[in-house]
C-alpha positions in Angstrom: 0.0 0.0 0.0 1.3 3.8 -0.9 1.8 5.4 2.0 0.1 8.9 1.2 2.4 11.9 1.5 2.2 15.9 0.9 4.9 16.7 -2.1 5.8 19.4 -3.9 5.2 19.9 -7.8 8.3 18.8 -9.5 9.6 20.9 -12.0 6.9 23.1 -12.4 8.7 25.8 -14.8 11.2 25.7 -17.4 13.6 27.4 -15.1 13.8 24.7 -12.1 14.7 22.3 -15.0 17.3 24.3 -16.0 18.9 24.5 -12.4 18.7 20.8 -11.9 20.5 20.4 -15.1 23.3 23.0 -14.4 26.6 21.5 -14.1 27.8 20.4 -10.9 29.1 22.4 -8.4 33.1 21.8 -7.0 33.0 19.7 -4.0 32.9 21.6 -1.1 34.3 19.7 2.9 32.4 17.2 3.9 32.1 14.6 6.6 34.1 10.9 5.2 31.4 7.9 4.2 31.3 4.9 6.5 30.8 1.7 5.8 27.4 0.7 6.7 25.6 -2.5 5.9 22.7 -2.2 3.6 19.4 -1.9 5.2 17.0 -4.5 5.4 13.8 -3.6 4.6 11.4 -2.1 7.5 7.7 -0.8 7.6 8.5 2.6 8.6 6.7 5.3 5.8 9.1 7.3 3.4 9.7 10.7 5.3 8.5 12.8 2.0 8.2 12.6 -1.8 11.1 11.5 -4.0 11.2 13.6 -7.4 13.1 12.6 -10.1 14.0 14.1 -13.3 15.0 12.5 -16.3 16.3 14.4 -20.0 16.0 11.9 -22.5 16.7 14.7 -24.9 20.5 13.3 -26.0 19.6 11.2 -29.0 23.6 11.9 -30.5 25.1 10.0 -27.7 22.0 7.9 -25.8 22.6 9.4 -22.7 19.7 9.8 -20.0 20.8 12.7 -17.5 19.2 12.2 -14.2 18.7 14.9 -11.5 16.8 13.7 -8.0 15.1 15.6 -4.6 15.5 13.2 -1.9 13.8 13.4 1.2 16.3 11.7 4.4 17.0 12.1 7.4 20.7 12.8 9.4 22.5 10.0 9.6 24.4 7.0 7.8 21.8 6.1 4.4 22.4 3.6 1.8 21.3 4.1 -1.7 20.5 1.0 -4.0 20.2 0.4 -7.7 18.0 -1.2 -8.4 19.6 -5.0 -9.4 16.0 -7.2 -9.0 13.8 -7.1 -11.6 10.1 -7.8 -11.6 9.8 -9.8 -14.8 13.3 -10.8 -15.6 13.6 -13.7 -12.7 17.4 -12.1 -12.1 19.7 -9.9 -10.7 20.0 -8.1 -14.6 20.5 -4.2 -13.4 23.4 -2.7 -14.5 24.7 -0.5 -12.6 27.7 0.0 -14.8 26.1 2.2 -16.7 25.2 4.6 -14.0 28.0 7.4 -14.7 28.9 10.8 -13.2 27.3 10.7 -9.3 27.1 13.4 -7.3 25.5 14.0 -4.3 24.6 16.9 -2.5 23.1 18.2 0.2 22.3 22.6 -0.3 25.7 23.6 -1.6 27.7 20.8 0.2 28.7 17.6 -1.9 29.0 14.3 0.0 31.4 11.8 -0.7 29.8 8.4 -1.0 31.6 4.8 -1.2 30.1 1.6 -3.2 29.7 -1.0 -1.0 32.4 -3.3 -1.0 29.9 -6.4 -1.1 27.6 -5.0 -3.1 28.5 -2.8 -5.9 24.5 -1.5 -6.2 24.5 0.0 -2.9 26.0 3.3 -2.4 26.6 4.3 1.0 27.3 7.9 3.0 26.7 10.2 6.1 23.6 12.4 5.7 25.3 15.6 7.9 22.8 16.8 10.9 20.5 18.9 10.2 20.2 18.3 6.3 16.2 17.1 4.9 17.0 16.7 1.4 19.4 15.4 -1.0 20.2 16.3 -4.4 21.6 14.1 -6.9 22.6 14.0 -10.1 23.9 11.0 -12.2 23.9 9.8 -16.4 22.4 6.5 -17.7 25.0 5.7 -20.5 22.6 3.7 -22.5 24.0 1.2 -25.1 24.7 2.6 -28.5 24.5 -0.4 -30.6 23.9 -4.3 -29.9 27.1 -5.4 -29.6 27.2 -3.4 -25.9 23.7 -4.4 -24.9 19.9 -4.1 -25.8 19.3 -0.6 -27.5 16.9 1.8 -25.5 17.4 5.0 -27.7 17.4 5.9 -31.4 17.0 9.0 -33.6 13.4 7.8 -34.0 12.5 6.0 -31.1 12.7 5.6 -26.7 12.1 2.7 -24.5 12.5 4.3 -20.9 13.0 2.0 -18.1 12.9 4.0 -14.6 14.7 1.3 -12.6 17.9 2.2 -15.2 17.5 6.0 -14.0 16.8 6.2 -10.5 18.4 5.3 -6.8 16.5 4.9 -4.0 17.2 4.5 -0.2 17.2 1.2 1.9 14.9 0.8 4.4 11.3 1.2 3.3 9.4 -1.2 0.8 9.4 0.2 -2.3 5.5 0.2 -1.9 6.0 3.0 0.8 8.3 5.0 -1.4 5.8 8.1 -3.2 7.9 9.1 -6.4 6.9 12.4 -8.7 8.6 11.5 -11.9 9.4 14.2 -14.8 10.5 13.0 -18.6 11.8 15.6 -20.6 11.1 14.2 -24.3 12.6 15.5 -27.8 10.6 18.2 -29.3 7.3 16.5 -30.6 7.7 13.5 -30.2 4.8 11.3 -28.3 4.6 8.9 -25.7 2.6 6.2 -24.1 2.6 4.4 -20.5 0.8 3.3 -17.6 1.8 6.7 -15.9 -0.8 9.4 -16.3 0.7 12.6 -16.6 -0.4 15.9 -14.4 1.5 18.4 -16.8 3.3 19.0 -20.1 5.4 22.1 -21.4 9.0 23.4 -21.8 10.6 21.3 -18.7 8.9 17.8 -20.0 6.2 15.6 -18.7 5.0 15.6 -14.7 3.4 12.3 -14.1 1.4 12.2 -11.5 2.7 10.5 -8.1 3.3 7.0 -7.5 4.9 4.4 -5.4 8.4 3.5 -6.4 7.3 0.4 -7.4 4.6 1.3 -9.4 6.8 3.6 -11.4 9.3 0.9 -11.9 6.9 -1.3 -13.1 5.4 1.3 -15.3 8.2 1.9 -18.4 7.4 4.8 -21.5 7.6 4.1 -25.0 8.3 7.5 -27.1 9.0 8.1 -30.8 8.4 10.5 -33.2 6.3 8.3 -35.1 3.4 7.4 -32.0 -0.4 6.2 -33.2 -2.6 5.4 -29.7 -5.7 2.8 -30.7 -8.4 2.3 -28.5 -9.0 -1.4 -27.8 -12.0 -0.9 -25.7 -15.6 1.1 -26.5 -15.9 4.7 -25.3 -16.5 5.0 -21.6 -15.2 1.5 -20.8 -13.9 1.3 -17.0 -10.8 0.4 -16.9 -9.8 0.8 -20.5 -7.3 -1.1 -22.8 -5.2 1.1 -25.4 -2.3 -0.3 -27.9 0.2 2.5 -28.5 2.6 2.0 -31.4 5.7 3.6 -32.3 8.0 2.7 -35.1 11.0 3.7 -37.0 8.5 5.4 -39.7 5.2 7.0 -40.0 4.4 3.6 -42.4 4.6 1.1 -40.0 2.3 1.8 -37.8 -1.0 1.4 -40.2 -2.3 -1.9 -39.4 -5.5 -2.5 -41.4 -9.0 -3.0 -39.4 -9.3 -6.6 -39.5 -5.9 -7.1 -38.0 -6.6 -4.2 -35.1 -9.9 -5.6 -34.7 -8.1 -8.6 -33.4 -6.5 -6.8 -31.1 -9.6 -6.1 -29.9 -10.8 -9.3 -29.8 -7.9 -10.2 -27.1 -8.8 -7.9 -24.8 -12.4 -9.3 -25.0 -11.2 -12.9 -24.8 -9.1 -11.6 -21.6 -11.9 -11.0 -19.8 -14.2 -13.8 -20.9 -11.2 -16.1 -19.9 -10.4 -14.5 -16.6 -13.9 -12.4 -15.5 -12.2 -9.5 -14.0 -9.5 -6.7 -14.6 -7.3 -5.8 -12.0 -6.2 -2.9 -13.2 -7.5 0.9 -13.7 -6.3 0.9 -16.8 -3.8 -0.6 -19.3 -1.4 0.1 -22.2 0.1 -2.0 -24.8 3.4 -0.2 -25.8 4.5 -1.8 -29.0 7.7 -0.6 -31.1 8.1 -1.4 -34.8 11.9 -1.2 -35.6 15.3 -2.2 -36.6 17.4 -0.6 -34.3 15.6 -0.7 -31.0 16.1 -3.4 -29.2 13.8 -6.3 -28.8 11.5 -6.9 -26.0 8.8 -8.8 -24.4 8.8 -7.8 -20.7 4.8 -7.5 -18.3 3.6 -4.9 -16.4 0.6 -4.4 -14.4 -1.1 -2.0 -16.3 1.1 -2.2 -19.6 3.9 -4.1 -21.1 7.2 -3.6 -23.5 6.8 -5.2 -26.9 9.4 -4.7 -29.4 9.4 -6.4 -32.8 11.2 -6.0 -36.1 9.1 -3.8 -38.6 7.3 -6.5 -40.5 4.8 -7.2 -37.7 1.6 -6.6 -40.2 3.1 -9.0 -43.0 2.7 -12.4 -43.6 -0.3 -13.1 -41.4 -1.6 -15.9 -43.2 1.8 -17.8 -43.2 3.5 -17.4 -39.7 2.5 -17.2 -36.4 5.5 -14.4 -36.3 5.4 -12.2 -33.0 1.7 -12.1 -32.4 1.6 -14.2 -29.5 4.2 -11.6 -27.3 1.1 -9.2 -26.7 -1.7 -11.8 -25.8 1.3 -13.6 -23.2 2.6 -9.9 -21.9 -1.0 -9.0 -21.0 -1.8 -12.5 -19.8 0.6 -11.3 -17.5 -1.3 -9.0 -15.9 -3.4 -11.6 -14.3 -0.6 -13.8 -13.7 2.2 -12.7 -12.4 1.6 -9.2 -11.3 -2.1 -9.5 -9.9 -1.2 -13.1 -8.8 2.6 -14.1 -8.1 4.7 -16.8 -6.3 5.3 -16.0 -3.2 9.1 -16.1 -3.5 9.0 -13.5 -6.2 6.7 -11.4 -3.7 10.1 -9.3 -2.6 10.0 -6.0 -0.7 12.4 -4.3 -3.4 14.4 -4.5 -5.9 17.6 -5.4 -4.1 15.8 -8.2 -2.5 17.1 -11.8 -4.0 14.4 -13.5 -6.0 13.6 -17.1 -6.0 12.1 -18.8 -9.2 10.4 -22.2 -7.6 6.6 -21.5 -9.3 7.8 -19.8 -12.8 6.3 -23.2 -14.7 3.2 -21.4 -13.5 4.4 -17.8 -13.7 6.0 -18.6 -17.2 4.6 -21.6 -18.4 1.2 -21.0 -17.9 1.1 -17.6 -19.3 3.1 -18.9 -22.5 -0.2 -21.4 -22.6 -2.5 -18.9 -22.2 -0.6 -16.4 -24.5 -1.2 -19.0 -27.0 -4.6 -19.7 -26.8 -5.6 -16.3 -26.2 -4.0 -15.5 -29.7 -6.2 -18.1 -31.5 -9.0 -17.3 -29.7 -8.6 -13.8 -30.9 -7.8 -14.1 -34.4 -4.3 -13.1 -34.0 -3.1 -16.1 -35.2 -4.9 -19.0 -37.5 -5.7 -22.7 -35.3 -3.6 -24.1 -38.3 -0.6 -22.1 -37.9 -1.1 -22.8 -34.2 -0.8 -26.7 -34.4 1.9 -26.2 -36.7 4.2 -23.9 -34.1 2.6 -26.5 -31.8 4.5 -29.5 -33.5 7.3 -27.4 -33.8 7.7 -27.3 -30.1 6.5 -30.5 -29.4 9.1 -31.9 -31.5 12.3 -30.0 -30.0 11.1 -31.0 -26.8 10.8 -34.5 -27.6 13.8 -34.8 -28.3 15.5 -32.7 -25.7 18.6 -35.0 -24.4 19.0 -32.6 -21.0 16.2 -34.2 -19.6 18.2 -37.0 -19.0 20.2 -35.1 -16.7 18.1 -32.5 -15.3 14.3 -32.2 -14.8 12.2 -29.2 -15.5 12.1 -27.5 -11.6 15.9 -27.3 -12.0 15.5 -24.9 -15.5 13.7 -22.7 -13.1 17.3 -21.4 -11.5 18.5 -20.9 -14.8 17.8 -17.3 -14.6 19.8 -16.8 -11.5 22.7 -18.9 -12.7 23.0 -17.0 -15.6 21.7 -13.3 -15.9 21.5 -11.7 -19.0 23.4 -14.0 -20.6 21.4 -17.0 -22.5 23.3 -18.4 -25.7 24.2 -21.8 -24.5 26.4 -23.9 -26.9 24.6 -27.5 -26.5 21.0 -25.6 -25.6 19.3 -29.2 -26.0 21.7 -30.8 -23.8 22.0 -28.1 -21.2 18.6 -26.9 -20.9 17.5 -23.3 -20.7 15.0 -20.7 -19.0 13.0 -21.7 -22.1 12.3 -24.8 -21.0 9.2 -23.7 -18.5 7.9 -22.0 -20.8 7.9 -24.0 -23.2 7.3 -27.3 -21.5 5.2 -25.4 -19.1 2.6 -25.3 -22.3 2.5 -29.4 -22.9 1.8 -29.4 -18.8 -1.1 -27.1 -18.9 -2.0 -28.7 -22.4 -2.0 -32.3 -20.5 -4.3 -30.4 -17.3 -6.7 -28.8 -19.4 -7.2 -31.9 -21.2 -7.4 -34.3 -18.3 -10.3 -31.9 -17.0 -12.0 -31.7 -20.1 -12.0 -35.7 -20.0 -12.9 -36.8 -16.7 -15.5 -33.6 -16.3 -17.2 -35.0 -19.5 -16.4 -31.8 -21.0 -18.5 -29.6 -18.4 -14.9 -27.7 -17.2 -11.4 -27.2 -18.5 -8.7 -25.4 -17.4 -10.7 -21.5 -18.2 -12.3 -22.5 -14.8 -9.4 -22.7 -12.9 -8.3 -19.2 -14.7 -11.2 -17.6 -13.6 -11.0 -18.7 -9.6 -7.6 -18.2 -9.7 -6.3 -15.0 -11.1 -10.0 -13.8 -12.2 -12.3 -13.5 -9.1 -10.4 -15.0 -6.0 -11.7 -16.0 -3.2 -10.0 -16.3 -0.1 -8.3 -14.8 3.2 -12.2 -13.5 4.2 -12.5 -11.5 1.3 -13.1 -11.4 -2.5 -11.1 -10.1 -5.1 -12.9 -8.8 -7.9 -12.8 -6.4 -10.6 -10.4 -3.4 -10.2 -8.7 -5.4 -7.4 -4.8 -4.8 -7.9 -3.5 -7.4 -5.3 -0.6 -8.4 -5.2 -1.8 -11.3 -4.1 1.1 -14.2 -3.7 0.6 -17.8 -4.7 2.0 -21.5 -2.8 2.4 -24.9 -4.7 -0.5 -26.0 -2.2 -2.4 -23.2 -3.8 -2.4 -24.1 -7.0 -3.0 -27.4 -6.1 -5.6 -26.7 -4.2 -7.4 -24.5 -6.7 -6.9 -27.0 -9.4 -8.7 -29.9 -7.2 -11.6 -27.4 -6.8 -11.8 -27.7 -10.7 -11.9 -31.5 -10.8 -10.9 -33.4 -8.2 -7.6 -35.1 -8.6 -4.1 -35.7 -7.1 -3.0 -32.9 -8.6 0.0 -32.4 -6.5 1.5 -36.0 -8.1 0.4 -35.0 -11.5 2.8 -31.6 -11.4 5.5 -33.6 -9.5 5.9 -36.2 -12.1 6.2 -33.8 -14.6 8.5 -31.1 -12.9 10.8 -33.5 -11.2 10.7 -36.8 -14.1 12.9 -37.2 -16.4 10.8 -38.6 -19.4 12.1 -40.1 -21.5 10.4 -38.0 -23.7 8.1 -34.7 -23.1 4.7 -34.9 -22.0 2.6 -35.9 -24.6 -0.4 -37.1 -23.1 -1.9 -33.8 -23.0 -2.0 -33.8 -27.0 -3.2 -37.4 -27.2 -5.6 -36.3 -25.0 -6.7 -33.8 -27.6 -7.0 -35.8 -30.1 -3.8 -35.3 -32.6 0.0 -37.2 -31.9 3.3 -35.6 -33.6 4.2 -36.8 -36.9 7.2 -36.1 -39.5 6.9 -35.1 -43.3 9.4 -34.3 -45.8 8.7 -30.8 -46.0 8.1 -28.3 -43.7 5.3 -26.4 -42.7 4.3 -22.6 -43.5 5.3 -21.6 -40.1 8.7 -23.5 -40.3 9.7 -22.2 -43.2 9.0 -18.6 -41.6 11.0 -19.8 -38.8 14.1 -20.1 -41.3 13.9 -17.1 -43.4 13.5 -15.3 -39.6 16.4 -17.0 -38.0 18.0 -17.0 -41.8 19.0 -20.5 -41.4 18.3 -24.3 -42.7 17.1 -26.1 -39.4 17.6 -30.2 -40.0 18.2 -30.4 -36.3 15.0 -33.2 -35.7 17.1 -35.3 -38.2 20.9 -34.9 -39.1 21.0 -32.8 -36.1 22.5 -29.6 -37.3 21.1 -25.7 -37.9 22.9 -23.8 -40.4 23.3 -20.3 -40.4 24.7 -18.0 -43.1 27.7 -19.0 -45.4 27.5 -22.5 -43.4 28.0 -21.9 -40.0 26.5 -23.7 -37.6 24.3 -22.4 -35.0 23.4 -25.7 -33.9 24.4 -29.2 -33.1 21.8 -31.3 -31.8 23.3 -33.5 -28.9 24.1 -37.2 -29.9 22.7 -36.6 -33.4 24.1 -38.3 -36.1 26.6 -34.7 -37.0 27.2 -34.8 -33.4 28.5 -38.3 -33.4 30.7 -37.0 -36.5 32.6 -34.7 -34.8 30.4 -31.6 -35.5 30.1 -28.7 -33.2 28.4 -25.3 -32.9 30.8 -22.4 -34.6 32.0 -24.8 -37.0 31.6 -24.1 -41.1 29.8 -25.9 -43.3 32.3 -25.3 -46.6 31.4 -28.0 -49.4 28.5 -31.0 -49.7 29.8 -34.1 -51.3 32.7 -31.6 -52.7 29.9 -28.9 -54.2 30.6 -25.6 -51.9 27.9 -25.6 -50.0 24.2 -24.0 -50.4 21.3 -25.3 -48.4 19.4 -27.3 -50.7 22.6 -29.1 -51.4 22.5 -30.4 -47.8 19.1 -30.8 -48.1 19.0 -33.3 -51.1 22.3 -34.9 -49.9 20.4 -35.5 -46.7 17.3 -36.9 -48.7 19.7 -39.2 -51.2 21.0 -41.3 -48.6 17.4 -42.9 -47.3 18.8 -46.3 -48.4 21.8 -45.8 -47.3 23.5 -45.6 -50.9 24.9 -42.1 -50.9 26.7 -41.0 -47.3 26.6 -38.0 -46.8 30.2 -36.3 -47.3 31.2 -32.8 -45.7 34.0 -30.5 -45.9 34.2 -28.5 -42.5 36.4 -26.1 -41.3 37.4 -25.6 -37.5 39.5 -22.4 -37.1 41.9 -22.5 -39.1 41.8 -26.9 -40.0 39.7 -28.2 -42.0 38.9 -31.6 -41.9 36.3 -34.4 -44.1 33.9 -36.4 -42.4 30.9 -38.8 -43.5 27.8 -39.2 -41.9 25.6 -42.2 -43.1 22.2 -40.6 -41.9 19.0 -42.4 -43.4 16.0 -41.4 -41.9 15.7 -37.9 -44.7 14.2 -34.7 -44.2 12.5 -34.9 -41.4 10.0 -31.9 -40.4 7.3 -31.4 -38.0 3.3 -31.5 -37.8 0.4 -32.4 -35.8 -1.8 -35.1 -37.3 -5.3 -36.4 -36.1 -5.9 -39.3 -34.2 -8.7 -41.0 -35.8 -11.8 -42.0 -34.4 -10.9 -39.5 -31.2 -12.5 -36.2 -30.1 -10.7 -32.8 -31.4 -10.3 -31.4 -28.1 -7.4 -28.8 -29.2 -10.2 -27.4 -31.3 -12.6 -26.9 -28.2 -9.7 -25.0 -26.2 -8.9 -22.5 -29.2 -12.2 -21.9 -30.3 -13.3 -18.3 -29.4 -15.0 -18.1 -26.5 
């Protein structure tokens, strides 16, 4: 809860801008920092308002220049970064990139000292007598890819507040009132949860919030900005998609596709039964140069796609399920969330147990919510679907690790998720993915043994929709948080149809297989089959990834002038010697081109014509054989015959 607290208006003229963005002052004496451990967090309210100024105005270098008024009070204070972040399941801030501190109190500067144990907590004395702070910092954003994900380009801003902001231990960051103002470039536009108070020469004044409410509530800017309503007029708690995009071109979807956009916020609330929010904002970016994302918010989320997102609707499934998943989100995750990932702030260490449930079940409902919508086609959906079934078929990590384990992933490592042997290792992707064939296998097993009377929308609806519990109700408009258990989910489940549930997600999280789960898609009614050509959706898949993917037969995913970016563990080019980062020179000594691979691969079915490469490694280059017969081998889901379509029932609109 926000503890409420008198401010002062932030930046209210041009002038006061201009004085928070003057150049710092030479330090004057001041007392030495100590070393003080970083406060835990404690109940006691925020002594005042925090304002904070951002100028986002730098587009030649990508800088963010930060100014902030901070309330305190005399005595040793530690200031985080933020290093925790809601969404990202690890410690991903980077505090590297905060440049330039100083800190002031009047026309004194404080010296400050990084903790030695904890390089995003920055500690110093707070002399007597002083009430406020001043501080002034720069967020060196990356200027291209190869430093990090691009936030800022000549067309285009993604503003994250936990990159621009410090904050002092102690309080919750629920009890921490924050009076944010974003200084934008001259006519540009912008859209976010925030709801701003005032706009002129010294930027936009949002209106108050709690610091974590402005953390979880990011801005989207450009100078190309078109803002759809996805609801009627005079809807409570409305839904709007703002766009933004590297030109004034991309953002005109026709009617039919916005109208489907439309359609998933109306198949979000037949599938759920309340909103817990008072309002929310798709922010989706169209571009080359900004960065990719897919990251949920309470009352919005970041979606950032390459600029072909209207194209090719009838052919690939694309990035049209990242909105229906974000907003899924909403409900799960931020209105609902496991009860390790419940943290006090963002320096708090986060725990990943339930995030087949976080992850995995949004990823389920992200998908179905698409079909349901129109956003995608149900054929293009069973075709991704085989896709993923397949890979996870065949998935040698499970051997060694089981599905609850891919849930550390995260923490073990941050930021960083290019694996070499990603089959054999195992990823974060895993829960999400496999999280899909678990709820595919629950919503089927209730459909089956409720004689089709309930499915798996009922236990949406009690249990992120209207929640009942803890002597109270929470309907629609109520914003929780309100933290989940294993036993909760089990218990909510068994309210469904009866079962023992808490066996059914045990076997599944802590097995081994062999083999994913399938008998959710048996259940359905269709079984995972192989053909000699691929699908529309596949083929989408290469052209994206710009590669030939024979990794559910030879074993290997070619890149670009032969490299590979793949080698499927103990696959037949495994077993020859192959390895990711290797080149792919010559094809039965033809230089290579990928439908020479492809009809070498399919020539050797009997076993007549091995398949002969030319590889180089570095600097060597060696010849090898492999005598692979089973052909091109490419995914689909085929019916079971005489059985009930059950996948149809779950993606038909509701």
């Amino acid at each position: 809860m926000v503890v409420p607290l008198t401010f002062r208006p932030l930046l209210a003229t041009a002038g006061l801008w201009l004085a928070l963005s003057a150049a710092p002052a030479a330090p004057a004496a001041a007392q030495a920092p100590v070393h003080t451990p970083a406060t835990a967090p404690a109940t006691a309210p925020y002594p005042g308002l925090l304002q904070l100024a951002v100028d986002a105005t730098d587009l030649d270098h990508r800088i963010f220049r930060v100014r902030q008024r901070l309330p305190v009070v005399p005595g040793p204070l530690t200031l985080y970064f933020p290093r925790w972040l809601p969404g990202e399941h690890a410690p991903t801030g980077d505090v590297s990139r905060l440049s330039g501190l100083v800190v002031r109190a009047g026309d004194l500067t404080l010296p400050w000292q990084r903790d030695p144990g904890d390089a995003h907590a920055f500690q110093l004395t707070v002399p007597p007598g002083v009430r406020e702070l001043q501080l002034a910092f720069a967020h060196l954003s990356p200027v291209s890819a190869d430093t990090g994900r691009v936030v800022a380009t000549r067309q285009l801003l993604n503003v994250q507040w936990n990159d621009l902001l410090l904050y002092p231990a102690g309080p919750p960051a629920s009890a921490i009132t924050v009076q944010a103002t974003l200084r934008l470039p001259d006519g540009w536009q912008h859209g976010s949860a925030l709801r701003a108070e005032h706009s002129g020469e010294a930027g936009v004044r949002f209106a108050p919030v709690s610091l974590d409410a402005l953390v979880d509530s990011p801005v989207f800017a450009g100078r190309h900005f078109r803002r759809v309503p996805l609801d009627p007029e005079g809807t409570a708690r409305p839904v709007v998609l703002n766009l933004v995009a590297d030109s004034a071109e991309l953002l005109a979807g026709s009617e039919a596709q916005l109208d489907a956009h439309r359609r998933l916020v109306q198949q979000a609330d037949r599938l759920f039964g309340a909103r817990h929010f008072g309002h929310y904002d798709f922010l989706l970016a169209f571009s080359d140069e900004l960065g990719g994302i897919g990251l949920e918010h309470h009352e919005s989320s970041e979606n950032g796609t390459g600029p072909m997102y209207w194209e090719n609707w009838d052919k690939a499934v694309g990035p049209r399920e990242l909105l229906s998943h974000e907003y899924a989100h909403s409900w799960n995750g931020k209105f609902r969330r496991p009860a390790d990932l419940a943290t006090l702030h963002f320096n708090t260490p986060m725990r990943n147990s339930l995030l087949w449930l976080y992850e995995g079940q949004t990823e389920f409902w992200g998908k179905v919510l698409a079909v349901r919508s129109g956003l995608v086609s149900p054929a293009l959906a069973r075709d991704s679907l085989a896709n993923l079934v397949a890979q996870l078929d065949s998935r040698a990590g499970r051997q060694w690790r089981n599905l609850q384990d891919t849930t550390n992933d995260a923490l073990m490592t941050p930021g960083r998720e290019r694996r070499d042997w990603r089959d054999w290792q195992r990823t974060s992707a895993d829960y999400y993915t496999e999280g899909v064939l678990i709820w595919l296998d629950a919503d089927m097993l209730i459909r089956q043994r409720s004689g089709g009377a309930r499915s798996l929308d009922d236990f949406a609806r009690a249990f992120f929709g209207v929640v009942h519990g803890a002597g109270r109700s929470w309907g629609d408009g109520e914003r929780g948080p309100l933290p989940y258990t294993f036993d909760d989910i089990v218990a909510a489940l068994d309210a469904v149809q009866p079962h023992d549930w808490a066996r059914f997600l045990r076997e599944r999280l802590d097995g081994h297989g062999p083999g994913a789960p399938l008998d959710g898609l048996a259940r359905a009614g269709w079984r995972l089959a192989f053909g000699e050509t691929p699908t529309e959706d596949f083929k989408a898949n290469e052209a994206r990834w710009k590669s030939t993917d024979l990794s559910l037969g030879l074993g290997v995913q070619v890149g670009a002038e032969g490299k590979l970016q793949g080698v499927r563990w103990d696959s037949p080019a495994f077993r020859a010697g192959l390895a990711p980062g290797q080149v792919l020179v010559a094809v039965n000594q033809m230089a290579f081109k990928p439908e020479r691979l492809k009809a070498a691969v399919s020539a050797n079915t009997g076993g007549q014509a091995p398949i002969e490469l030319l590889v180089r490694d570095g600097d060597r280059f060696r010849t090898l054989q492999i005598d692979w017969r089973g052909g091109l081998r490419y995914p689909r889901l085929e019916r079971i015959d005489g059985t009930e379509d059950r996948l149809g029932s779950l993606l038909a609109p509701r």
